[in-house]
C-alpha positions in Angstrom: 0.0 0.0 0.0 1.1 3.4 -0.4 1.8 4.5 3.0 2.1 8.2 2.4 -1.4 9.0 0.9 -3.9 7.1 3.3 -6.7 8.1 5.8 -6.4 5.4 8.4 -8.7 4.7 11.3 -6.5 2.6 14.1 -9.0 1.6 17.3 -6.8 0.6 20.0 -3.8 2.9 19.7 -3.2 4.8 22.4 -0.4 3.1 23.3 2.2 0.9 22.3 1.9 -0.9 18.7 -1.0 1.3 17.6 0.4 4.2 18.8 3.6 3.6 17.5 1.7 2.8 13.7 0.0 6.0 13.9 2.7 8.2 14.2 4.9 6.5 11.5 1.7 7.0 9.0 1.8 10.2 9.9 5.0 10.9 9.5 4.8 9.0 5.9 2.1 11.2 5.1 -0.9 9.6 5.7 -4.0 11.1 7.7 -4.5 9.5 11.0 -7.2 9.4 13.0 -6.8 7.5 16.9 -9.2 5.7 18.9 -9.0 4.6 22.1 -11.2 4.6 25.3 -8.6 5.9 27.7 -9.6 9.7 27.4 -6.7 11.2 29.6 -4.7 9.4 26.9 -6.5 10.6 24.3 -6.4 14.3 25.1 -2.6 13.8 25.4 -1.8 12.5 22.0 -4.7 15.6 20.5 -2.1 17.7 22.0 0.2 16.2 20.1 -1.5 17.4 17.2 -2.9 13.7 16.2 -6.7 13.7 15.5 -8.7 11.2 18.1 -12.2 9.5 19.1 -13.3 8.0 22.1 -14.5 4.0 20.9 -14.8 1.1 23.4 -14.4 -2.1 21.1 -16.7 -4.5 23.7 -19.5 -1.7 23.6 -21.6 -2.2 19.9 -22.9 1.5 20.7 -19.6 3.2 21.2 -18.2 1.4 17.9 -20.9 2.7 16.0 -20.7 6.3 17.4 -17.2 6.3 16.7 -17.4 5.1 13.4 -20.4 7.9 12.6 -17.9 10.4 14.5 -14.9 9.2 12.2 -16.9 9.3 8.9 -18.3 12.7 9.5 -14.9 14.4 9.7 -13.2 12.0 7.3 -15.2 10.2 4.7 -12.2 9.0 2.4 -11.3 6.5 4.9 -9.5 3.9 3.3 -8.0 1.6 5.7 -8.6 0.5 9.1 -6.6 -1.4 11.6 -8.2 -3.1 14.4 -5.4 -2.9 17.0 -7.6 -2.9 20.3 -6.3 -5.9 22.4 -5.7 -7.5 25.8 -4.1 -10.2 27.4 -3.3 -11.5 30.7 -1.7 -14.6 32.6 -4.4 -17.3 33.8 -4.6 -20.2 35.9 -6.9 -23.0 34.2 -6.3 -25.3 37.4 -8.4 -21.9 39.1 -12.1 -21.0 38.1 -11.8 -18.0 38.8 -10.0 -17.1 35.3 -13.1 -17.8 33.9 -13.7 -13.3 34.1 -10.9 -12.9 32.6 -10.8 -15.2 29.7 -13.8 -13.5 29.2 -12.6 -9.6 28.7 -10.1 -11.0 26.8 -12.5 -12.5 24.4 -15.0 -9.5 24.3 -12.2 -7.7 23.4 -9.7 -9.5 20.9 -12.2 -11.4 19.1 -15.5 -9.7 19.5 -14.5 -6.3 19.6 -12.3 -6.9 16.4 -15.6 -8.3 14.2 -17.6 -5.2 15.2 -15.0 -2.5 13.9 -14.9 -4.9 10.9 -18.6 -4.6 10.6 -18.6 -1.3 11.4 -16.8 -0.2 8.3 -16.8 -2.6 6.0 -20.3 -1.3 4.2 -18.3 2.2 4.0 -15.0 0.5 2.2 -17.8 -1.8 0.2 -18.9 1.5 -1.3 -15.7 3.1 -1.8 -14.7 0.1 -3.7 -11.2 -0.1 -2.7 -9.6 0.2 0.7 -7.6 -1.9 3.0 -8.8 -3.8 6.2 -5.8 -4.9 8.8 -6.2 -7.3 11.4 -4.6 -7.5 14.5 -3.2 -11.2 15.6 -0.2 -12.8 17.4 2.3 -14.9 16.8 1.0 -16.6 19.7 -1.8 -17.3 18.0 0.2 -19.8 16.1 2.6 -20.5 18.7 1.1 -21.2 22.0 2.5 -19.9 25.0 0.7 -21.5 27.9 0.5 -19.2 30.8 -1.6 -17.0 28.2 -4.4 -19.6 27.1 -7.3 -17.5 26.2 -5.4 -14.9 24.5 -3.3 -17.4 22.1 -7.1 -18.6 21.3 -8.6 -15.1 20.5 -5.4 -14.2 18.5 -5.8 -17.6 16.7 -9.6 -16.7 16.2 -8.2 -13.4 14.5 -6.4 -15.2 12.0 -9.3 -18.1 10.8 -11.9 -14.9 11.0 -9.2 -12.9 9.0 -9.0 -15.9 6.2 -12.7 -15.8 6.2 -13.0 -11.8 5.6 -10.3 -12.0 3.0 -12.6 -14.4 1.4 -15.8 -13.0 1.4 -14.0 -9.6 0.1 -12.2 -10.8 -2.7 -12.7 -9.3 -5.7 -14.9 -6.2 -4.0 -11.4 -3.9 -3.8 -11.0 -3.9 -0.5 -7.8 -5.9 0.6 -7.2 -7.7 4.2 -3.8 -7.6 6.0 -3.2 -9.4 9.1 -0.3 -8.2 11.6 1.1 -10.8 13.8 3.0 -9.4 16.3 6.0 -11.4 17.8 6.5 -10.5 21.5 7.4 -6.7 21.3 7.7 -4.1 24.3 4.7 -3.0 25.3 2.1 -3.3 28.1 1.4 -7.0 27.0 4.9 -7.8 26.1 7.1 -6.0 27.8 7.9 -8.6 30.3 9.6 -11.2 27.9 13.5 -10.3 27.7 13.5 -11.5 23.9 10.5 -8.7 23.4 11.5 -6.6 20.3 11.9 -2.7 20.5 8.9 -0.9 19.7 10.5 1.6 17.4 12.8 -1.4 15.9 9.4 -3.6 15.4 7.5 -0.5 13.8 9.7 0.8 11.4 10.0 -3.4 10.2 6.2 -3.1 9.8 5.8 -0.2 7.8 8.5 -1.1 5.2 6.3 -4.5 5.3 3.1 -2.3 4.9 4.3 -0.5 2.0 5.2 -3.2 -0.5 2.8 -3.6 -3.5 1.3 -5.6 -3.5 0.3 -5.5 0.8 1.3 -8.7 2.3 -1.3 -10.6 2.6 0.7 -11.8 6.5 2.6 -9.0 7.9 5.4 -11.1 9.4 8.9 -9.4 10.8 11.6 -11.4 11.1 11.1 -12.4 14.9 7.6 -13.9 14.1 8.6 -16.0 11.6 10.2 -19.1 14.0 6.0 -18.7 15.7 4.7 -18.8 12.6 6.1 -21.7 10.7 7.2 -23.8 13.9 4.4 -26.5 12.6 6.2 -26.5 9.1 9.4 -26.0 10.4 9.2 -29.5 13.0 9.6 -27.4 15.8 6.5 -26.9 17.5 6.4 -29.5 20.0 9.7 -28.4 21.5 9.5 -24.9 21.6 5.5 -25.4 23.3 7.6 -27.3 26.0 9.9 -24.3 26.4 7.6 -22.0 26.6 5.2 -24.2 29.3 8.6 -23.5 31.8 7.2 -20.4 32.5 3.9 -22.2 34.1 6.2 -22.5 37.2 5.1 -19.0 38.0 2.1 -19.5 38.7 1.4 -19.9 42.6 2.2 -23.6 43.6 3.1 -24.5 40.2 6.8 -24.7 41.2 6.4 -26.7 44.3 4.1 -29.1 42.3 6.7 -29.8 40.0 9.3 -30.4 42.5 6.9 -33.2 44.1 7.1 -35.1 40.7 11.1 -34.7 40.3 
């Protein structure tokens, strides 16, 4: 895509990857428009001269007055990148992770098909435009102390084949990002996590090839995404189970068994 002429709608970017994507199309060119439902944050960044709107992805209401809000002041619209996400550590041996499994799919999965829906009759009209999805390379890589957000990021993907699908030959295109570990909020934790500004300026030059990647895959996603192909799946799963040791009573369990 041509990254310097674009009017792009990003819901979820206050803050790390969006945030990071919104600037560099700015920079590039492009018209940006940022939505998030952290207003504090938001009134920061329209400081910062950026152009924002207040949109809670798990609320079908606040989607559509955002999208309404964003097509008043910007009908050429032409691509939008569902970034909103969440993610969090959960104990299946615990019932109590049931709450959280359940933000996290209101919000990855669910929240991702209503911005879909809410613009895709606009971009449908238009007749061209440029849809981005938002997955993980967990999605293809499990890492087990984050069950229910491998699965909504692996639901991103199969809904993202779908969409691709049912759009093809309409002139709107599908992208999907998957994100290796990078430092951010959900991240920022893993030492190998890739530098923001590093992993950003790898996705834009990605962005910006003709034609758009169908799979926007940096080079530290690829080892998630092909480990099935590759043979290596199995024994990079059981590396990354380890880290099931920090979860309370996990560790003395295991030293039981040894």
């Amino acid at each position: 895509m041509d990254i310097t002429s674009r009017t792009v709608f990003i819901a979820g970017a206050t803050s790390g990857i969006g945030l990071e994507l919104a600037r560099r199309f700015r920079a590039a060119g492009s018209t940006v428009i940022v939505g998030g439902r952290r207003t504090g944050l938001l009134a920061d960044l329209a400081g910062e001269g950026l152009t924002t709107v207040e949109i809670d992805v798990a609320d079908a209401t606040s989607v559509t007055q955002a999208r309404d809000e964003v097509l008043r002041a910007h009908p050429g619209v032409d691509t939008v990148i569902t970034m909103a996400g969440t993610g969090a550590e959960e104990d299946l041996h615990d019932p109590a992770h049931f709450g959280t499994a359940e933000t996290i799919i209101a919000v990855n999965v669910l929240g991702t098909i209503r911005v879909i829906d809410a613009f895709t009759p606009h971009l449908l009209t238009r007749g061209s435009g440029t849809i981005v999805t938002v997955s993980s390379g967990i999605g293809f890589l499990p890492f087990p102390l984050m069950p229910t957000y491998g699965a909504s990021k692996a639901a991103v993907h199969a809904y993202t084949e779908s969409l691709r699908a049912q759009l093809s030959g309409t002139g709107v295109e599908v992208a999907e990002l998957v994100p290796p570990a990078v430092a951010t909020t959900i991240g920022g934790s893993n030492p190998h996590a890739l530098a923001l500004d590093a992993y950003g300026a790898e996705v834009m030059d990605l962005l910006a090839q003709d034609p758009t990647p169908r799979e926007v895959l940096v080079q530290g996603v690829l080892m998630h995404r092909w480990a099935e192909r590759d043979g290596t799946y199995d024994e990079l799963v059981a590396q990354r189970s380890r880290a099931l040791s920090t979860l309370p009573g996990r560790s003395s369990r295991a030293d039981a068994l040894t």
